[in-house]
N, C-alpha and C positions, 0 to 999 in steps of 0.2 A: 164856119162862119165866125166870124169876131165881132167883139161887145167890146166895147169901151167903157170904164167903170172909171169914174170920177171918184175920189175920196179925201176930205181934208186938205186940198193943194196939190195931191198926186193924181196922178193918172194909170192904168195900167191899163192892155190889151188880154182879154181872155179870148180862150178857144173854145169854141163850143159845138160838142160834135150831133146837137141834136136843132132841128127846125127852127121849135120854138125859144131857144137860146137858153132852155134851162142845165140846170146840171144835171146830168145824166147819172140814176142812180148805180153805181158801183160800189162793191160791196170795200170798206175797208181793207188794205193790206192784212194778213197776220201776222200777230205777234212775232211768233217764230215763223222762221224761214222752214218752208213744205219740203219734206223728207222726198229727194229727188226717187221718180220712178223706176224701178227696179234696182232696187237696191239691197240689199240685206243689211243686218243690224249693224248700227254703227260701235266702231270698236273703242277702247277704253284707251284713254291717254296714261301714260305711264311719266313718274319723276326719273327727269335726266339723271340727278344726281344719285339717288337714292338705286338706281340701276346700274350705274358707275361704280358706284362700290359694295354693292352685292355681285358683282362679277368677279373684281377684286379678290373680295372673301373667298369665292368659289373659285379660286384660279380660274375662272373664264368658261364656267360650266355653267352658269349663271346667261350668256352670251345665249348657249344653243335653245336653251329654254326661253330666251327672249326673242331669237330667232321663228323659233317653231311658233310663238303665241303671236306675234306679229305677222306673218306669213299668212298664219290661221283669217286672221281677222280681215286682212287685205283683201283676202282671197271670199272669203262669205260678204262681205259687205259688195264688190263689184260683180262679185258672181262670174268672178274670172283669174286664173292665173294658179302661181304653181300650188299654193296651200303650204300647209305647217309643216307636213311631214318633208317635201321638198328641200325645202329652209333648211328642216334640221341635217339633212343629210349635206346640202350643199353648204352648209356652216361647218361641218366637223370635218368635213373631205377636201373642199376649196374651197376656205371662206372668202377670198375674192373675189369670187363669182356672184356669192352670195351682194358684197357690197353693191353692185351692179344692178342685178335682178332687184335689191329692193329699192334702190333707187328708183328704177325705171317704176315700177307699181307704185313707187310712192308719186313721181312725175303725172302717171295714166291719170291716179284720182284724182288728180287740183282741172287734168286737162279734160279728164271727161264731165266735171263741174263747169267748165269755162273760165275754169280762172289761171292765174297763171302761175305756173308750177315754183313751189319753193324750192326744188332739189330736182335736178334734170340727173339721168343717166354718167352723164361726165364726173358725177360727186362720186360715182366707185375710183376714180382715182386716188383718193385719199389713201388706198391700200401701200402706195407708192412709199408712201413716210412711215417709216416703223413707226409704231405703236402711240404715237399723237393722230398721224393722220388717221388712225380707227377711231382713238376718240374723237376729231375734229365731225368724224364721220359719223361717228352714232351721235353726236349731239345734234347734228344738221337734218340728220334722217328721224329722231323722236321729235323733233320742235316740230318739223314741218306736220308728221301724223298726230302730233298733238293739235294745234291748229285746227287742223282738218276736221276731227273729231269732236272738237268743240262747238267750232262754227256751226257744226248740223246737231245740235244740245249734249254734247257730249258732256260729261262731269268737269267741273272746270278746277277742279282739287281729286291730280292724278296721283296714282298708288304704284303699287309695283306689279301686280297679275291685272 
């Protein structure tokens, strides 16, 4: 049904989805956006920078351990996929593989959200380019799980674990 509500010069059409043309009581939106069903904990955004060069420091042993804790968390918050230990093995054995695999997890969660993916599977290409395209790639792949992690309250001031 529609009402027509006169105001000060304007006019506007309302819709009204009950008889008597009143507003149908609906409870408020929330605050925050409801923690999508089946889901496990959501994981901790990490600084780009601050991870760039504690890898650095660690000649790159910093990497596997970012590996394994992102793997971890992908894998408990969807309640699917390869997990940490995974990661860590395909990090230190074939880390290209590894760029692939977390793209694609990082793709599944924007797509299983409905939204649309910051980083598709195609970003393991980056392995192509010595050692810019790693970092073009770990910077593309933490913004996006940064993001991600936010939007659903994550801490908006990321650390390094």
């Amino acid at each position: 049904m529609a009402d027509i509500h006169r105001d000060k010069g304007t006019s506007s059409i309302r819709w009204c989805h009950t008889r008597d043309m009143t507003e149908p009581s609906v409870p408020p939106p929330p605050a925050h956006p409801a923690p999508e069903t089946g889901r496990g904990p959501i994981g901790k955004p990490r600084s780009v920078g601050l991870t760039i060069l504690v890898t650095i420091v660690t000649f790159g042993f910093w990497a596997w351990i970012w590996s394994y804790l992102s793997g971890e968390e992908l894998k408990n918050y969807r309640r699917d996929g390869l997990g940490g230990v995974a990661y860590l093995l395909f990090t230190v054995f074939l880390f290209p593989v590894t760029m692939f695999l977390m793209a694609n997890e990082v793709e599944k969660l924007y797509v299983d959200a409905g939204e649309q993916p910051r980083i598709t599977t195609l970003w393991g290409l980056w392995f192509l380019l010595p050692l810019i395209g790693n970092i073009i790639w770990y910077v593309g792949i933490q913004k996006a799980i940064n993001e991600y992690w936010q939007a659903r309250g994550g801490t908006t001031s990321p650390g390094l674990v």
